[in-house]
N, CA, C, O and CB atoms as a CASP TS submission, in Angstrom:
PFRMAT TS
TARGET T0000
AUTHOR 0000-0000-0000
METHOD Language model
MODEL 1
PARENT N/A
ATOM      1  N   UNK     1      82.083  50.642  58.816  1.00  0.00           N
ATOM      2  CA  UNK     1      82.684  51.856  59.316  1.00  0.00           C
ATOM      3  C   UNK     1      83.010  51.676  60.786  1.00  0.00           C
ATOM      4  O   UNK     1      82.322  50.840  61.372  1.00  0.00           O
ATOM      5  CB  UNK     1      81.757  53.065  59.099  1.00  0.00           C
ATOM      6  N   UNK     2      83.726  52.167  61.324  1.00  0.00           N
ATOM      7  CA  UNK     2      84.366  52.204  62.225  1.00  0.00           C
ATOM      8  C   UNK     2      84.981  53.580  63.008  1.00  0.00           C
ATOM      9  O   UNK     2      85.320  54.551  62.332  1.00  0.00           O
ATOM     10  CB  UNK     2      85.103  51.449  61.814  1.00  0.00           C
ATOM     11  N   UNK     3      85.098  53.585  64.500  1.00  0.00           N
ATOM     12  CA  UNK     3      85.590  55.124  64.952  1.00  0.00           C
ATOM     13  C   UNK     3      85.095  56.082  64.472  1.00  0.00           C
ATOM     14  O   UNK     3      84.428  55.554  63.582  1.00  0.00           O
ATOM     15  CB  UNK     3      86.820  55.473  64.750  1.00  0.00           C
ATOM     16  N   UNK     4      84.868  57.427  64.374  1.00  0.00           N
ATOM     17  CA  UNK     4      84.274  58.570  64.275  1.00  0.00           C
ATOM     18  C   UNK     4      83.743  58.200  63.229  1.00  0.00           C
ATOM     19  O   UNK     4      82.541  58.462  63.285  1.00  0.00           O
ATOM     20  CB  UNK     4      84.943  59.751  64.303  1.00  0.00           C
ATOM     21  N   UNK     5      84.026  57.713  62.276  1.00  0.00           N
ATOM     22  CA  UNK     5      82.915  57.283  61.044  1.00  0.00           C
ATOM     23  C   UNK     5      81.607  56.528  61.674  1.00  0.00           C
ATOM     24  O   UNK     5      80.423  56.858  61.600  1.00  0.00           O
ATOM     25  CB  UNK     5      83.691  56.099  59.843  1.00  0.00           C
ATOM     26  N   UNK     6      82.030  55.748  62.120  1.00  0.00           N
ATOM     27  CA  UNK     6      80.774  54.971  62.400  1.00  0.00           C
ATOM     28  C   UNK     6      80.049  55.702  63.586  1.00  0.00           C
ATOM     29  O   UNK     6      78.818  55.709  63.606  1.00  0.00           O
ATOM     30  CB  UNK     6      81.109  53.386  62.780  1.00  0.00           C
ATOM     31  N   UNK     7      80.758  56.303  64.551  1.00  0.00           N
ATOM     32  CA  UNK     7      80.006  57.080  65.456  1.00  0.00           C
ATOM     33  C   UNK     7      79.224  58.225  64.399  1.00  0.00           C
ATOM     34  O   UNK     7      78.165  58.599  64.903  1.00  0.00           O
ATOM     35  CB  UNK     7      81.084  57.778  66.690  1.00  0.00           C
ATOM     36  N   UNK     8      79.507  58.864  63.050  1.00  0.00           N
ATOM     37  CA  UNK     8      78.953  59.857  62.444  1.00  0.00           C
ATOM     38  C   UNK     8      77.956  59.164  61.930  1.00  0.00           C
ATOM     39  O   UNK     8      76.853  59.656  62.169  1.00  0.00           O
ATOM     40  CB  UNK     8      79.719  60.611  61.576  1.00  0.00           C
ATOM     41  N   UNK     9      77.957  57.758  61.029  1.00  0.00           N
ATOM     42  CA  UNK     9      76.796  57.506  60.976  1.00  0.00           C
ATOM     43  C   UNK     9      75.588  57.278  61.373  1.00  0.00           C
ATOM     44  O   UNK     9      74.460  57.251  60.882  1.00  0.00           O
ATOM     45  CB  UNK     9      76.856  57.180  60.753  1.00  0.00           C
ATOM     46  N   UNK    10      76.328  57.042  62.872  1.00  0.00           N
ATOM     47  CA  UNK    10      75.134  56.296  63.719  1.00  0.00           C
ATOM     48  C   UNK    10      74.321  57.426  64.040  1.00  0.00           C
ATOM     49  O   UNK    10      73.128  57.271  64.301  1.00  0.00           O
ATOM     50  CB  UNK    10      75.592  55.439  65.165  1.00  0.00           C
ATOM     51  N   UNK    11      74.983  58.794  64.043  1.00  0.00           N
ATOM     52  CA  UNK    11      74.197  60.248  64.326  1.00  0.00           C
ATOM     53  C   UNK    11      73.566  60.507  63.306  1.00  0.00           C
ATOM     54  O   UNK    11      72.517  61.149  63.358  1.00  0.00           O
ATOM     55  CB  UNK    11      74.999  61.505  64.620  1.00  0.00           C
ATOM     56  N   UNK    12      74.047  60.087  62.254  1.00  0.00           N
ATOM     57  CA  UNK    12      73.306  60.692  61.021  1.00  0.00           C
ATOM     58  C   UNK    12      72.036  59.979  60.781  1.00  0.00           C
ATOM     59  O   UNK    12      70.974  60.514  60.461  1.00  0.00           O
ATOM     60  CB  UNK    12      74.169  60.612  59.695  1.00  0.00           C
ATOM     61  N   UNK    13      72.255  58.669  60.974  1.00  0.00           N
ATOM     62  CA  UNK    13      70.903  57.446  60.826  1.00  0.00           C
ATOM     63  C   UNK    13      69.872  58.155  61.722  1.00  0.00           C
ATOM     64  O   UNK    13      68.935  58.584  61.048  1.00  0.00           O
ATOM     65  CB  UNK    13      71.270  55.573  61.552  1.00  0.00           C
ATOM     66  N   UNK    14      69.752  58.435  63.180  1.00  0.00           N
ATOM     67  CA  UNK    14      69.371  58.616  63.711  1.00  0.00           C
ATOM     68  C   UNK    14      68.359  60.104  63.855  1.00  0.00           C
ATOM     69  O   UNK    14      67.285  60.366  64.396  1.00  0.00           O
ATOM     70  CB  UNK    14      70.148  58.195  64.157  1.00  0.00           C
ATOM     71  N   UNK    15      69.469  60.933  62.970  1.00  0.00           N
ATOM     72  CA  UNK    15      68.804  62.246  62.058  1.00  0.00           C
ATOM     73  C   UNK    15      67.838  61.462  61.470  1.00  0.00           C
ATOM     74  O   UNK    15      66.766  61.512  62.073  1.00  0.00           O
ATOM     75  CB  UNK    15      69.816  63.130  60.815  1.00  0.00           C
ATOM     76  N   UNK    16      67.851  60.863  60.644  1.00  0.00           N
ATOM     77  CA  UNK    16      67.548  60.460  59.353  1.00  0.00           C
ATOM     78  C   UNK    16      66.026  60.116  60.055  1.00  0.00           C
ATOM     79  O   UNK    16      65.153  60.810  59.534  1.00  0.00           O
ATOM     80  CB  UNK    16      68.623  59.147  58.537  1.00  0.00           C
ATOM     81  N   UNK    17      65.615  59.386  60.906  1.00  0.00           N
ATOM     82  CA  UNK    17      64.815  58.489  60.855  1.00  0.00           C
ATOM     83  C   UNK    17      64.332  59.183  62.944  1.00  0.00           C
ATOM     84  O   UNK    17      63.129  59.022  63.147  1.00  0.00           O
ATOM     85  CB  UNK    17      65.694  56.615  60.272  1.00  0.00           C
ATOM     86  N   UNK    18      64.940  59.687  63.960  1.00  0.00           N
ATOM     87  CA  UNK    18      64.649  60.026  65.046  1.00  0.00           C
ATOM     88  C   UNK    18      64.044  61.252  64.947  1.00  0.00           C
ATOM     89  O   UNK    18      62.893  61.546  65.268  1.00  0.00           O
ATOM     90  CB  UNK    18      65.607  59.955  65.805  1.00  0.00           C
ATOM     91  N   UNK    19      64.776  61.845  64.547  1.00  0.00           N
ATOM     92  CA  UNK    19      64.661  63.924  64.670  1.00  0.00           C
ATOM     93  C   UNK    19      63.379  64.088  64.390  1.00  0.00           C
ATOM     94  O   UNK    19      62.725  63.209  63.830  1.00  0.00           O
ATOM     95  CB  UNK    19      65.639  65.126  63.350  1.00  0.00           C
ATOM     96  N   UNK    20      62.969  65.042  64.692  1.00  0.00           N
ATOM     97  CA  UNK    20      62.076  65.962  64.851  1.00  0.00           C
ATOM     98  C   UNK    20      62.468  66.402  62.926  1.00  0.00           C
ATOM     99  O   UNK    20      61.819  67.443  62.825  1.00  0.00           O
ATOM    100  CB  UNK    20      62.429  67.211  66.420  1.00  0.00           C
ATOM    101  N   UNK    21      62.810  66.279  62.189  1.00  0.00           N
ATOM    102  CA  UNK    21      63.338  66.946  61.033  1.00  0.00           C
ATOM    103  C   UNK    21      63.101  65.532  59.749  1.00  0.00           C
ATOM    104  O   UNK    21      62.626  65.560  58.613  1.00  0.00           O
ATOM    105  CB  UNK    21      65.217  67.535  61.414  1.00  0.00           C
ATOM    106  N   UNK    22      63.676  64.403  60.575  1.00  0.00           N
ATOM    107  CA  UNK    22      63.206  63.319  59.716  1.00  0.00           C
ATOM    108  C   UNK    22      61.934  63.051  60.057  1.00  0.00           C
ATOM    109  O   UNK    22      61.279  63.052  59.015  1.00  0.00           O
ATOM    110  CB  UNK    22      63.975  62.119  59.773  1.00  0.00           C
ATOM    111  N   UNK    23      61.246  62.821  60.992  1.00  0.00           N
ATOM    112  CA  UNK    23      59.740  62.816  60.870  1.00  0.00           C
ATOM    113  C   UNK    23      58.688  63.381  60.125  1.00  0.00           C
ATOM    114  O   UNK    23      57.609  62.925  59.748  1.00  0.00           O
ATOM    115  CB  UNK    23      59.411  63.087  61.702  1.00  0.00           C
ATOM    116  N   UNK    24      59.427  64.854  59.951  1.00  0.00           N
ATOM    117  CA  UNK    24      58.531  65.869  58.948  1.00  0.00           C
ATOM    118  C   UNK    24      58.772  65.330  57.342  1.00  0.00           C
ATOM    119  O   UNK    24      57.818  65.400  56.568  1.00  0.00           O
ATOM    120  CB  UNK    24      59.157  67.717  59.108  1.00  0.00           C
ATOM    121  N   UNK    25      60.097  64.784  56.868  1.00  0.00           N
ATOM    122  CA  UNK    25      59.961  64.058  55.622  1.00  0.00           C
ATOM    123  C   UNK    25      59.502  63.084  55.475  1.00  0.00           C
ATOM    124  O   UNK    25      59.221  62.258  56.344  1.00  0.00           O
ATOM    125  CB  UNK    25      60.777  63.849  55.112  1.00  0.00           C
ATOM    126  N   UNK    26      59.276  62.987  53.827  1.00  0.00           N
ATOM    127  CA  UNK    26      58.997  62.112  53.531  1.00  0.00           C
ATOM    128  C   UNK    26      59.705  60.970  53.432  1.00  0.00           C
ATOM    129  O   UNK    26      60.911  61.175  53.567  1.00  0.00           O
ATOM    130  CB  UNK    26      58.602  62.371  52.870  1.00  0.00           C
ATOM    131  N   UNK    27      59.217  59.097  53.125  1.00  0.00           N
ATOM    132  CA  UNK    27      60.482  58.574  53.074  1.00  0.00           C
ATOM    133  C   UNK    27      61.172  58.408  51.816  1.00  0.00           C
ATOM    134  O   UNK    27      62.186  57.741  51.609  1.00  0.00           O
ATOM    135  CB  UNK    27      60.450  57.459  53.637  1.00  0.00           C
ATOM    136  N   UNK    28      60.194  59.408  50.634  1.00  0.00           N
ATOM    137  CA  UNK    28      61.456  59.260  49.083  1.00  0.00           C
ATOM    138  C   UNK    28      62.642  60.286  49.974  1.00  0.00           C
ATOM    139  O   UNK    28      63.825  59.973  50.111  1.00  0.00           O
ATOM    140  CB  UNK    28      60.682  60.347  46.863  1.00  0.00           C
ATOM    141  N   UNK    29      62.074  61.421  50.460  1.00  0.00           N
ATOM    142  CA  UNK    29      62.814  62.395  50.760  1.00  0.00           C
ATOM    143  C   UNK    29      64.391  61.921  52.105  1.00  0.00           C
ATOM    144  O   UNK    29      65.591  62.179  52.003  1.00  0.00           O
ATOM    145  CB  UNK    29      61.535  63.509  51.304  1.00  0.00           C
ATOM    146  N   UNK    30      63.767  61.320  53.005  1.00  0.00           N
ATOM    147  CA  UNK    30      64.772  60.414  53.546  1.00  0.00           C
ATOM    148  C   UNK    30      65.706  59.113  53.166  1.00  0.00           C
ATOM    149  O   UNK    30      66.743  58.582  53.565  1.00  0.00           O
ATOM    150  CB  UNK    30      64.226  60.086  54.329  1.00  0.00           C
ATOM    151  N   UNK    31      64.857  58.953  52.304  1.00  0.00           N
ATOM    152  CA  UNK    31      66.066  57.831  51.406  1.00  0.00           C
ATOM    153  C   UNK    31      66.792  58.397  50.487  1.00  0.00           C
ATOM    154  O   UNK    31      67.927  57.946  50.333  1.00  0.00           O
ATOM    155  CB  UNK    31      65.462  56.620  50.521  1.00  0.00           C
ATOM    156  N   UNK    32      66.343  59.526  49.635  1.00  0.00           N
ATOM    157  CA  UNK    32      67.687  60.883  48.967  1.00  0.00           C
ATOM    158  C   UNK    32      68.238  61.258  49.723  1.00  0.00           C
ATOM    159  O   UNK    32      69.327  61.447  49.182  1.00  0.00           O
ATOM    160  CB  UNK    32      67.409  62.257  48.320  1.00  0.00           C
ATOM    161  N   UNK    33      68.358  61.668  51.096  1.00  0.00           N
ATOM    162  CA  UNK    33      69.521  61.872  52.284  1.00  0.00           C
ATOM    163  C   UNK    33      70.159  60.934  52.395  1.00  0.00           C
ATOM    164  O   UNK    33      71.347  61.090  52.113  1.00  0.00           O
ATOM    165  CB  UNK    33      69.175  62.129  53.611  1.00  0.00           C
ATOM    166  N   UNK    34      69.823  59.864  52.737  1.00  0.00           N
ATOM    167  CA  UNK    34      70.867  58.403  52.927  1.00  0.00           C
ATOM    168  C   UNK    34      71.579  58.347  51.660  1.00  0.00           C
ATOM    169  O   UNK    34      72.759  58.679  51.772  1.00  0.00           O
ATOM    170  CB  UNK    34      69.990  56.752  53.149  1.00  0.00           C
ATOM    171  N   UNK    35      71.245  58.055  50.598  1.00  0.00           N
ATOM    172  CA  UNK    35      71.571  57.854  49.403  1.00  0.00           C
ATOM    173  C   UNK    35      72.927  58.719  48.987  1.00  0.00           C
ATOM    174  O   UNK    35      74.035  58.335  48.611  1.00  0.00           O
ATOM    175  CB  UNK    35      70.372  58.137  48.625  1.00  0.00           C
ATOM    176  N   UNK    36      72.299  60.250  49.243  1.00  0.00           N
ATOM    177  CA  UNK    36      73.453  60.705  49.068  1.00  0.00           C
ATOM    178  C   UNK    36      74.585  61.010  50.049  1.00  0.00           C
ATOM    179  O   UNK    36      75.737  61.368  49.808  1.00  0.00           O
ATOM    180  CB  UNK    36      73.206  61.574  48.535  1.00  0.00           C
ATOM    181  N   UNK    37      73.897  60.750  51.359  1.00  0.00           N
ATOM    182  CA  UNK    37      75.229  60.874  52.434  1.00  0.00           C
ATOM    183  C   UNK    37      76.075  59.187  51.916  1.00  0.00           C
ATOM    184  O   UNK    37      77.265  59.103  51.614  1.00  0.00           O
ATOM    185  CB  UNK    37      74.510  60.927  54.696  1.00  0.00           C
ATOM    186  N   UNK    38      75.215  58.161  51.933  1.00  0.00           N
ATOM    187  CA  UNK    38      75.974  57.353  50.926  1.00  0.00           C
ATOM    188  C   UNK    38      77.320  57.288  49.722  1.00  0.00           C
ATOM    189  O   UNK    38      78.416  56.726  49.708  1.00  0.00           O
ATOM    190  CB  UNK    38      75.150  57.186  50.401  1.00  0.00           C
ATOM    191  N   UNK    39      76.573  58.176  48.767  1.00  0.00           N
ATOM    192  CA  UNK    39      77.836  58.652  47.679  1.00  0.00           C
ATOM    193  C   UNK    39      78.941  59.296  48.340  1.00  0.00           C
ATOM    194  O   UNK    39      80.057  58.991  47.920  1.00  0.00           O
ATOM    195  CB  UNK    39      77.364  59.761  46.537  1.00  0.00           C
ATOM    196  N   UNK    40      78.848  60.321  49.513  1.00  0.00           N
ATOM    197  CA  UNK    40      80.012  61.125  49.709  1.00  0.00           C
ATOM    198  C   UNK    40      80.669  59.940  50.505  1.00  0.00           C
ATOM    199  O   UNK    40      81.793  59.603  50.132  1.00  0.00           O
ATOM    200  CB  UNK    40      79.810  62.688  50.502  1.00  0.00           C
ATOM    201  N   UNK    41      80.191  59.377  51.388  1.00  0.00           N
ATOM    202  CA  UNK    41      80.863  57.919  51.467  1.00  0.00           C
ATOM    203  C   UNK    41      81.863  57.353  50.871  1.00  0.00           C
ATOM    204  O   UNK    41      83.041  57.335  51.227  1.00  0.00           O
ATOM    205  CB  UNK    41      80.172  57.117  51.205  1.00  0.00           C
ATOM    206  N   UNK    42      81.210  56.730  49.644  1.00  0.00           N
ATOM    207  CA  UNK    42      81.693  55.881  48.743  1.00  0.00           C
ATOM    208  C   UNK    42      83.122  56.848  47.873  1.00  0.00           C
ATOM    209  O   UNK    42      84.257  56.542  47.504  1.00  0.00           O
ATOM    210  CB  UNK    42      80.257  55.382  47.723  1.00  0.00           C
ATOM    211  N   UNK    43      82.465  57.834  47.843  1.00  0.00           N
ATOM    212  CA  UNK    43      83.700  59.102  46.983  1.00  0.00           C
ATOM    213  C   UNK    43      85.057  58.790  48.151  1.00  0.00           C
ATOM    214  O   UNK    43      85.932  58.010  47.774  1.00  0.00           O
ATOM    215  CB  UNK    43      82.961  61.512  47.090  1.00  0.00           C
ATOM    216  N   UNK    44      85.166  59.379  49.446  1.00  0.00           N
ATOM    217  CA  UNK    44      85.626  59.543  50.704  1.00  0.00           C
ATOM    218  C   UNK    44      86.427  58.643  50.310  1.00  0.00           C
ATOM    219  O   UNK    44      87.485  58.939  49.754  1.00  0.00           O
ATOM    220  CB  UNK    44      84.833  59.431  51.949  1.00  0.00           C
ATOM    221  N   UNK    45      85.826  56.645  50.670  1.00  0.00           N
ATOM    222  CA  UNK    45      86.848  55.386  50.579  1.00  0.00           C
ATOM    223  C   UNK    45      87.181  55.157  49.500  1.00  0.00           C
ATOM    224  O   UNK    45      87.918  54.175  49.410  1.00  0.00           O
ATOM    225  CB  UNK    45      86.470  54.169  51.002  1.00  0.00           C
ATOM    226  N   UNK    46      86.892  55.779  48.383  1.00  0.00           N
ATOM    227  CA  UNK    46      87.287  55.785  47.109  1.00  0.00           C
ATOM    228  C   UNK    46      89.147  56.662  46.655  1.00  0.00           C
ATOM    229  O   UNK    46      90.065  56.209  45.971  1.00  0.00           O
ATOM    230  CB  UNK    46      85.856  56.592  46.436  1.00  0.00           C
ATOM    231  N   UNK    47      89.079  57.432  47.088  1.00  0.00           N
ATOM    232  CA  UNK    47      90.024  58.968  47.175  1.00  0.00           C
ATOM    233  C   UNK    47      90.773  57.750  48.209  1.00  0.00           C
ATOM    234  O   UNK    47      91.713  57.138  47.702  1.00  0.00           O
ATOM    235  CB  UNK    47      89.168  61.032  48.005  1.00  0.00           C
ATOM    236  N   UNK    48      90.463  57.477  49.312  1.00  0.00           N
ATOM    237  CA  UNK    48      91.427  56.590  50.704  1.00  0.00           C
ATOM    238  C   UNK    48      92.000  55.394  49.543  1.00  0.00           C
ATOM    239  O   UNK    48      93.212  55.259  49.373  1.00  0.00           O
ATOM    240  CB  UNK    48      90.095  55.615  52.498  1.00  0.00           C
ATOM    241  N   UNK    49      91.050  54.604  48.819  1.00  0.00           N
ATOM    242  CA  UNK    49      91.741  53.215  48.324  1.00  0.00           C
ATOM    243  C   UNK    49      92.532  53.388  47.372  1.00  0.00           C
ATOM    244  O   UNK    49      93.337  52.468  47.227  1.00  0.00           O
ATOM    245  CB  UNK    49      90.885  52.178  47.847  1.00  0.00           C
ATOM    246  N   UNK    50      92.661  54.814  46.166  1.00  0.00           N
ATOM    247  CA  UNK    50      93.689  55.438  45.109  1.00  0.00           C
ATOM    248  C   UNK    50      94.606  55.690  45.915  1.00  0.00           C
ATOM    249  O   UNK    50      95.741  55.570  45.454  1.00  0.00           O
ATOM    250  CB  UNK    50      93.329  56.704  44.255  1.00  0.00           C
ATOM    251  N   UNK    51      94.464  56.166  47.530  1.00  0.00           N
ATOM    252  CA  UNK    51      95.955  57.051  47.689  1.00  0.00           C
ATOM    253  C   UNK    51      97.045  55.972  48.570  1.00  0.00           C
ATOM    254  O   UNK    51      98.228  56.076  48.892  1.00  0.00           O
ATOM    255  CB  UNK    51      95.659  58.803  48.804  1.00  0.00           C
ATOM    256  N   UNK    52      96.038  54.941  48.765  1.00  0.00           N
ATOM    257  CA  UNK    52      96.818  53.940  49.275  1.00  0.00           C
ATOM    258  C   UNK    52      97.412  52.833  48.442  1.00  0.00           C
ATOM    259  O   UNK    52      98.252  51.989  48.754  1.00  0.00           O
ATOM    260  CB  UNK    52      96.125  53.415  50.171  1.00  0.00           C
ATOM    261  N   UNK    53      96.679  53.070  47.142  1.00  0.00           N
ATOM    262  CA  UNK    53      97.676  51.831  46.227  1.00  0.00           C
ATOM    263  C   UNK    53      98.239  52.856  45.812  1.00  0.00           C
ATOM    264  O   UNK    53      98.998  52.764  46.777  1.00  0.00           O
ATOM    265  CB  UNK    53      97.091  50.632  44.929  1.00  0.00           C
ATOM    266  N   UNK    54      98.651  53.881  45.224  1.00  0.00           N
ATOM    267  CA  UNK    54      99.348  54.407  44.874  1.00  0.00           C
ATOM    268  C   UNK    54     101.105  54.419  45.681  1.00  0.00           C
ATOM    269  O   UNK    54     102.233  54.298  45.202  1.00  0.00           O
ATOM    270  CB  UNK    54      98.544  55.385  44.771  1.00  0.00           C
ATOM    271  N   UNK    55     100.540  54.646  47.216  1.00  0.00           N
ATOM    272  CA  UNK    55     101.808  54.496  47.898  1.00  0.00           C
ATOM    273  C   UNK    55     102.426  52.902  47.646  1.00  0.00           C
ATOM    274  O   UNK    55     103.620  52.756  47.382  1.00  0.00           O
ATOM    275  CB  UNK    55     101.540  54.841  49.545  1.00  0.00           C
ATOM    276  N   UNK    56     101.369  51.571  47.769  1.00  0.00           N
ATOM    277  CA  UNK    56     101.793  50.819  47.689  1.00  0.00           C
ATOM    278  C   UNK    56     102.487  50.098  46.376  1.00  0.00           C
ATOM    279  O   UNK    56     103.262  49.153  46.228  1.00  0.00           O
ATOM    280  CB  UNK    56     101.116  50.489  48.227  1.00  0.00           C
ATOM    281  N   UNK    57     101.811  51.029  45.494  1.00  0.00           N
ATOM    282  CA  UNK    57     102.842  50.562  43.868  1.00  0.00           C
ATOM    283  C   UNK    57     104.621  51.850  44.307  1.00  0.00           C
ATOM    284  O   UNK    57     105.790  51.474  44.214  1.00  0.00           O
ATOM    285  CB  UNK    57     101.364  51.550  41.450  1.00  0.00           C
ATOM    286  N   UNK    58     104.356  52.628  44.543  1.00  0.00           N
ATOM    287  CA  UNK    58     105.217  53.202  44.920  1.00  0.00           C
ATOM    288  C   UNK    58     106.317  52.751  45.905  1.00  0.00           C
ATOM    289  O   UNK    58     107.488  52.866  45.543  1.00  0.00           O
ATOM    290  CB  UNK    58     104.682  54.024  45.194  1.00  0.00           C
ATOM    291  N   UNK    59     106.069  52.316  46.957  1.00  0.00           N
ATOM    292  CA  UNK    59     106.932  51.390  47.869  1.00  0.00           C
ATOM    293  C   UNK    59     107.133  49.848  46.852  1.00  0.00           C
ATOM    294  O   UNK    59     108.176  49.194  46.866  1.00  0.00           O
ATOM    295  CB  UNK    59     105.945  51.079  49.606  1.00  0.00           C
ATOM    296  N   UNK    60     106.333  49.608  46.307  1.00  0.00           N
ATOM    297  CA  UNK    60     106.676  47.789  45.348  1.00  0.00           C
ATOM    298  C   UNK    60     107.954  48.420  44.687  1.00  0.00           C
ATOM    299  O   UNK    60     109.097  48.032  44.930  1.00  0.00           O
ATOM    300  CB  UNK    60     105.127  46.998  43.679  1.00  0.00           C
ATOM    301  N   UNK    61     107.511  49.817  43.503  1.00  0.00           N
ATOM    302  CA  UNK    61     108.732  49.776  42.579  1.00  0.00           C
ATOM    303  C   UNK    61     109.964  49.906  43.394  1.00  0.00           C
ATOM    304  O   UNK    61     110.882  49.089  43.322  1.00  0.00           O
ATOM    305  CB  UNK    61     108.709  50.925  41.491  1.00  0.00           C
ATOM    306  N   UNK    62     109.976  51.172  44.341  1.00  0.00           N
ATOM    307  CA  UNK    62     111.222  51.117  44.840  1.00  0.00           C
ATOM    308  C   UNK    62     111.836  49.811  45.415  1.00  0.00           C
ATOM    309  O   UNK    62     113.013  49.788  45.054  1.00  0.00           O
ATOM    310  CB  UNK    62     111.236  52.031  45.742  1.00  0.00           C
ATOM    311  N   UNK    63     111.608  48.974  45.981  1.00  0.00           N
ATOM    312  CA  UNK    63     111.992  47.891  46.358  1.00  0.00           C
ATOM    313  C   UNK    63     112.005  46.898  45.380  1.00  0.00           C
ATOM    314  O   UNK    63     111.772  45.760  45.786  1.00  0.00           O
ATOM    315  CB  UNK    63     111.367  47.590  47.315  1.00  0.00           C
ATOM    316  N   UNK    64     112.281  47.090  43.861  1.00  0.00           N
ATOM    317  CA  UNK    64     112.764  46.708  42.819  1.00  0.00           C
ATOM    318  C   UNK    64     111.489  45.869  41.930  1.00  0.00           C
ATOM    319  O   UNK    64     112.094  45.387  40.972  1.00  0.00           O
ATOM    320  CB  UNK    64     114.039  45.919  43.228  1.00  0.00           C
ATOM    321  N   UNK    65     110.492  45.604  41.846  1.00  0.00           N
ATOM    322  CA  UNK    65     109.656  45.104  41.471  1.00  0.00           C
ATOM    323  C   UNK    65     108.449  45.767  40.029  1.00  0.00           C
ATOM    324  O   UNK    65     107.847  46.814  40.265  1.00  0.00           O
ATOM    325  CB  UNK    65     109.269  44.900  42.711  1.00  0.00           C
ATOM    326  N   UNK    66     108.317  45.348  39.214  1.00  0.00           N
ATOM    327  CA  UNK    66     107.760  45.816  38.447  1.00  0.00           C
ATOM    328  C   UNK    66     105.982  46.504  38.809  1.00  0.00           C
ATOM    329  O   UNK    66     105.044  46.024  39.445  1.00  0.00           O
ATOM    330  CB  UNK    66     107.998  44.798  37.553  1.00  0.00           C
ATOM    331  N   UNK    67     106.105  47.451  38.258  1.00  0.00           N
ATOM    332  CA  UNK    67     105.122  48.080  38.184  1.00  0.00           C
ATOM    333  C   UNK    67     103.723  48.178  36.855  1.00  0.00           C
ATOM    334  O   UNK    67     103.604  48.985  35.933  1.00  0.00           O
ATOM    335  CB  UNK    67     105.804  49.085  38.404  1.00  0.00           C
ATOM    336  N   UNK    68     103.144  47.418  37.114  1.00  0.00           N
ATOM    337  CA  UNK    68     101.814  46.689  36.127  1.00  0.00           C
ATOM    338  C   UNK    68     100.554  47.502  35.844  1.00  0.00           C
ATOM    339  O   UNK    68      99.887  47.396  36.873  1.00  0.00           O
ATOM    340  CB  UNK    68     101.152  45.330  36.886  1.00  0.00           C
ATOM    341  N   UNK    69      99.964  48.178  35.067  1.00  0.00           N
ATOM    342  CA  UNK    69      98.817  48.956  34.884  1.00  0.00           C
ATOM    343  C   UNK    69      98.831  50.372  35.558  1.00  0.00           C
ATOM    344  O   UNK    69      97.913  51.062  36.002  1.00  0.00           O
ATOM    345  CB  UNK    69      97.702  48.184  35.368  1.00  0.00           C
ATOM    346  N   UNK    70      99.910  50.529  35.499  1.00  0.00           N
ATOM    347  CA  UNK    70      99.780  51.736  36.119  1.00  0.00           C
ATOM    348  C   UNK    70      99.759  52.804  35.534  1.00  0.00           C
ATOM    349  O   UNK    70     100.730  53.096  34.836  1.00  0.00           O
ATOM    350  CB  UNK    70     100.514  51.895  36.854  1.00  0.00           C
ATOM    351  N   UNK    71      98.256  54.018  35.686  1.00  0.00           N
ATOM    352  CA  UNK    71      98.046  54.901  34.748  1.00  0.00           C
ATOM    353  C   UNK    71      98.467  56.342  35.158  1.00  0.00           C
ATOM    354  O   UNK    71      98.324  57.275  34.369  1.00  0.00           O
ATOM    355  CB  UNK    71      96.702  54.803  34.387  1.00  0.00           C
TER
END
């Protein structure tokens, strides 16, 4: 991650494991925070890597090229 992402994680890690808030959990309970700030992650660059091949099968066909698996 990189730029405000990575600056958000580095705040969030730091929740996670500095705060006054992560200290009071536990660490199953702090590793289900990571975990799932994790998934919304993974969802996030997931949604980014569909909408970018999409443009890029989109720019291929127009510029005359066949279009392969595309659902």
């Amino acid at each position: 991650m990189s730029g405000v992402g990575g600056r958000e994680a580095a705040v969030r890690l730091q929740t996670y494991t500095l705060s006054g808030e992560g200290w009071r959990r536990s660490p199953g309970e702090t590793l289900q925070c990571v975990l799932a700030d994790l998934l919304h992650w993974c969802d996030d660059t997931q949604r980014d890597f569909d909408a970018a091949l999409r443009r890029a099968r989109a720019q291929h066909a127009a510029a005359g090229g066949e279009v392969a698996g595309d659902a």
